[in-house]
N, C-alpha and C positions, 0 to 999 in steps of 0.2 A: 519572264520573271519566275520567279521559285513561286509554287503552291505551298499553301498554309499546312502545314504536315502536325498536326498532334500527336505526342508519344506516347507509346500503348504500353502494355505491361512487357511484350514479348519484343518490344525495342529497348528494353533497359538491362542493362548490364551489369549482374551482382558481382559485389567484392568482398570479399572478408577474409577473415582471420585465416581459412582453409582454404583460399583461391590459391592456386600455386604460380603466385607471383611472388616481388618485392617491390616496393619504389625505392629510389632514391634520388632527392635532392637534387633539383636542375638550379632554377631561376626564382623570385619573388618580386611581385611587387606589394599598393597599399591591400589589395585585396583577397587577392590569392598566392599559395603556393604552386609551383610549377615541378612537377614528378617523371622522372624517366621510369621507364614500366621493365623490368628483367622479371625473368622465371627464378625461382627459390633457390637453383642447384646449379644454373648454371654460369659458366661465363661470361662475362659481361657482353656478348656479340648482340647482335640486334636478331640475329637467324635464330639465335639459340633457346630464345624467348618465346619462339612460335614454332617449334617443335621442325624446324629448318636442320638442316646440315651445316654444323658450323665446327669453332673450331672444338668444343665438346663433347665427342661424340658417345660418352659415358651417362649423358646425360637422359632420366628417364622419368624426368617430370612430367604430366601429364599436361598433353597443352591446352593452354588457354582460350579464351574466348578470342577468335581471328578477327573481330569489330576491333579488335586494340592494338592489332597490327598498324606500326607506323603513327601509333599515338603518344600522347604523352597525359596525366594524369594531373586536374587542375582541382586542389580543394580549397573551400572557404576558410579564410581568417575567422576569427572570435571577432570581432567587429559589429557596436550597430550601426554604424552607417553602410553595412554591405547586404546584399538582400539577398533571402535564403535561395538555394542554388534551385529548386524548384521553382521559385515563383523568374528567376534570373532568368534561366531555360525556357521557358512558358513564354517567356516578354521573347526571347532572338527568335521562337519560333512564330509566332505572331506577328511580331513587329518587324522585326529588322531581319531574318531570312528574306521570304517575301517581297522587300526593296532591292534587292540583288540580283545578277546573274548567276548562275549555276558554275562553280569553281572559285567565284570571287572570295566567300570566306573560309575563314579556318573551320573547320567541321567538329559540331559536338553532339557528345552521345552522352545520353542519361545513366550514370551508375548506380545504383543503390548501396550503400557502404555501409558497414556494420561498425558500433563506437569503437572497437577492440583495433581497426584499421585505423582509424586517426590518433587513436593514441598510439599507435607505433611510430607514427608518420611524427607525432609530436616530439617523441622520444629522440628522432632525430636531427630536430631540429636545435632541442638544447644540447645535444650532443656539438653541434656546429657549433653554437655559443659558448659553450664550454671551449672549445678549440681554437677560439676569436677566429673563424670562418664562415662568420655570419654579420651581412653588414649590422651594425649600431643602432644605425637608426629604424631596423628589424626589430629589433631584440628586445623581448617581451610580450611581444604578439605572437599567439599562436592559435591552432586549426581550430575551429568549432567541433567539440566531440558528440556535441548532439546533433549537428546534423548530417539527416540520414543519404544526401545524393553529393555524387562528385559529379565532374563532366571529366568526359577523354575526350582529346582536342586532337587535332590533326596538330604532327609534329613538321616545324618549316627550319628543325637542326641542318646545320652542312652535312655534307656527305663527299664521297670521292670525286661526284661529278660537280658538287655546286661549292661556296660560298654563300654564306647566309647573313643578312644584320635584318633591323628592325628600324622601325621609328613609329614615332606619332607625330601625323599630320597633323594634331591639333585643329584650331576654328580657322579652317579654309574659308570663310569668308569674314568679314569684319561684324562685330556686335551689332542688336539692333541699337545697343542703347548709347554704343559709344556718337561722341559733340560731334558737328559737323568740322569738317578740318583736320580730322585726326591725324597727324603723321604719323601713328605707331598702328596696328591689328592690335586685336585682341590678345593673342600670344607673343608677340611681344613687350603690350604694356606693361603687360603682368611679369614677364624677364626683366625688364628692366626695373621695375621697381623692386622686384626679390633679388637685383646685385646689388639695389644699395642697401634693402630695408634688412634682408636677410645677411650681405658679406658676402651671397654668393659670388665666385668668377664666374665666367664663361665657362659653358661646360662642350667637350665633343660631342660633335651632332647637333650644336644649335644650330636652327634656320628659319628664316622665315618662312613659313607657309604657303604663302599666297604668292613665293618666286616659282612653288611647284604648279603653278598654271599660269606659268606668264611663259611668252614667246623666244623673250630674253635670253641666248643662249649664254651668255658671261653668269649671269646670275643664276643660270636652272644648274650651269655645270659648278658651280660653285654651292647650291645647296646637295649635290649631290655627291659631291668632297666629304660635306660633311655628316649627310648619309652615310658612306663609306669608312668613315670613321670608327664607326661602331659595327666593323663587321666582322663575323669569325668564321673560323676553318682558313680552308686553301689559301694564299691571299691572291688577292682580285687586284691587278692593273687599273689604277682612278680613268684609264683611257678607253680599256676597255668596257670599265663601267657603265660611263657616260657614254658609250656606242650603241651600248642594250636599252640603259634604261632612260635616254632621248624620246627617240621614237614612242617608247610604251609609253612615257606621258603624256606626248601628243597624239596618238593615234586610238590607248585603249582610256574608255568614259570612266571607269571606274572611280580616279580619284574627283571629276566634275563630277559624277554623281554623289559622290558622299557631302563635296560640297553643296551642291543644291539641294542634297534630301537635310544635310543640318540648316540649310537657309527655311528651306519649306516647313520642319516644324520646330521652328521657333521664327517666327515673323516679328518679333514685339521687343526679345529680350528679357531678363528674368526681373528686373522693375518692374514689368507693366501684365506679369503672366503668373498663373498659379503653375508653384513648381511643382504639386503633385499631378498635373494633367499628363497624359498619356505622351500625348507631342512633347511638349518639354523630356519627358524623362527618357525619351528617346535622343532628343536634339542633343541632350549631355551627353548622353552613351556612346553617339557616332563621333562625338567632338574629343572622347579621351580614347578612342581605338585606337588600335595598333596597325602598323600592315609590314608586315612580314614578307621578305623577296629571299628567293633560293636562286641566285647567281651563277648562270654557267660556267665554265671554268672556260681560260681559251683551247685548254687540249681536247677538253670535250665536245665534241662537233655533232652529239646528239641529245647532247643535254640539254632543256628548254628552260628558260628564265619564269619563276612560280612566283605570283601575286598575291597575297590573300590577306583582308582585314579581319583580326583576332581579336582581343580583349573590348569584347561586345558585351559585358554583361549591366544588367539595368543599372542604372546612375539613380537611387531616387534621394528625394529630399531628407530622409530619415539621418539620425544620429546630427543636427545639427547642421546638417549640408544646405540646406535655404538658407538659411541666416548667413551660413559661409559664401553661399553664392549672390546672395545680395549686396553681404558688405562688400565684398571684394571689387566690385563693381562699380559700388558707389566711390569705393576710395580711388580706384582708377580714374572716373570723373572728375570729380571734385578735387584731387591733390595734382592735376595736370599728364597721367601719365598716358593718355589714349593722346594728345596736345603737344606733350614733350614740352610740355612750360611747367613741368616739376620743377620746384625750390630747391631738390638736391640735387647733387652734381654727379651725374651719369655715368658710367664709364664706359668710353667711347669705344674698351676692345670688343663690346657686344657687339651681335651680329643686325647690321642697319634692316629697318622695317623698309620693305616694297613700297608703304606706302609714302614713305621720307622721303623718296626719288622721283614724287609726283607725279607718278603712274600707277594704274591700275589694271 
């Protein structure tokens, strides 16, 4: 396991107005922006950024800090339900590095960021909105200008040799609090009651969770269909997919362990538990990660298939989120949907819970 590392002053990595970078505009989700890292002058190459030989060779920007090689640049929302990227940082190095093997997650470095840098970063972000190339249901949120740390993340984009998608494995194991009998997990009671209650359909990439640790080969290659769904770059053979990433489910701990370290701290459920406690606020954090796969290509015969869990930053009760995680809970319970003896009428093209099939 990883040792508890605390970051010192000459671990952090300043940014500002005179660093002779740029961002620009990758991905978002509810809590953070996601930033591709270029040098000021040059072309958009990934070499040309870190003072490499590329296709630029005019280029005579001073280079940059080499910690930011191969990263990507992740700042906080305006948000109070998002915790300042200091105390965020503090909690993965502490907590949840620590619980890991050495390569399992995405890697983050402390930056120190000047207001002058998020307001440009903001600037373009209503630029996006201005252009309707920003989703909607974005728009209107933007970066915290007061705060002073970003993280640089290890970047898990495609490249010539890989394929890359993402997902959330969500609650790999079933709730404490959900009835006995349940035929639905946690993540799908909550799908299924947001197709009727919300209108949502089925979206690409829904799966059950709990098929990615069963033995089942119809159903593991079937959640990883839709895995594959959402992947980008080169495009990846579904045959080949399931060739590589078979075996790694069964062979590498990684995803049992994120399941058993979200079982170990939260034993009770968030009924019967204070969700400001250290455990809890962890048990959520593991349960809405990310894990990011960089996929060999078949021509590539030295390319290796990359693992790693990302969007770790602390989940805590703040801005409302207890109350949201207790209702939601209760209404699972009580209106039937952990039972599947909800009053409304289903729709059957969602993707069936592991536990519907009477096995576990």
């Amino acid at each position: 396991m990883v040792a508890t590392r605390l970051c010192t002053s000459t671990d952090i990595i300043t940014l500002d107005t005179d660093t002779p970078i740029q961002v620009h505009y990758l991905a978002e989700g509810a809590a953070n922006v996601v930033f591709e890292i270029w040098s000021k002058s040059s072309i958009r190459t990934k070499n040309d950024a870190f003072g490499q030989p590329g296709t630029n060779t005019a280029d005579r920007t001073p280079r940059i800090d080499q910690r930011l090689k191969g990263k990507l640049l992740r700042l906080r929302k305006d948000l109070p339900s998002v915790a300042p990227v200091l105390e965020s940082h503090r909690h993965f190095e502490q907590q949840i590095e620590p619980l890991f093997p050495a390569g399992s997650l995405v890697e983050q470095l402390l930056c120190k960021i000047a207001p002058g840098f998020v307001a440009k970063a903001n600037q373009e972000l209503r630029g996006l909105e201005a252009a309707g190339l920003r989703s909607k249901k974005r728009q209107g949120v933007y970066l915290a200008e007061d705060e002073p740390y970003a993280t640089a993340i290890t970047s898990m984009l495609w490249d010539d040799g890989h394929a890359s998608c993402e997902f959330k494995p969500k609650w790999l194991a079933q709730s404490p609090s959900a009835p006995p009998g349940s035929k639905r997990c946690r993540t799908c009671a909550l799908r299924a009651m947001r197709q009727i209650k919300d209108r949502r359909p089925p979206q690409h990439g829904d799966l059950c969770p709990l098929t990615l640790l069963t033995d089942d080969e119809d159903n593991l290659s079937s959640s990883l269909h839709s895995i594959l769904s959402c992947s980008r770059g080169a495009p990846l053979n579904i045959l080949d997919f399931v060739r590589q990433m078979r075996p790694y489910l069964h062979q590498n701990p990684l995803i049992k362990l994120l399941r058993d370290l979200q079982t170990r701290k939260d034993p009770h459920g968030i009924l019967q538990t204070d969700p400001s406690s250290l455990d809890f606020m962890t048990a959520m954090t593991l349960r809405d990660c990310t894990m990011f796969l960089k996929i060999p290509n078949r021509d590539d015969t030295e390319a290796q298939l990359e693992v790693r869990l990302g969007d770790l930053d602390l989940k805590t009760p703040d801005g409302n989120k207890a109350a949201y995680w207790r209702d939601t809970e209760q209404q699972l319970i009580d209106e039937g949907w952990y039972t599947a003896t909800e009053t409304a009428t289903t729709d059957n093209r969602g993707v069936p819970c592991w536990l519907s099939r009477g096995e576990q």
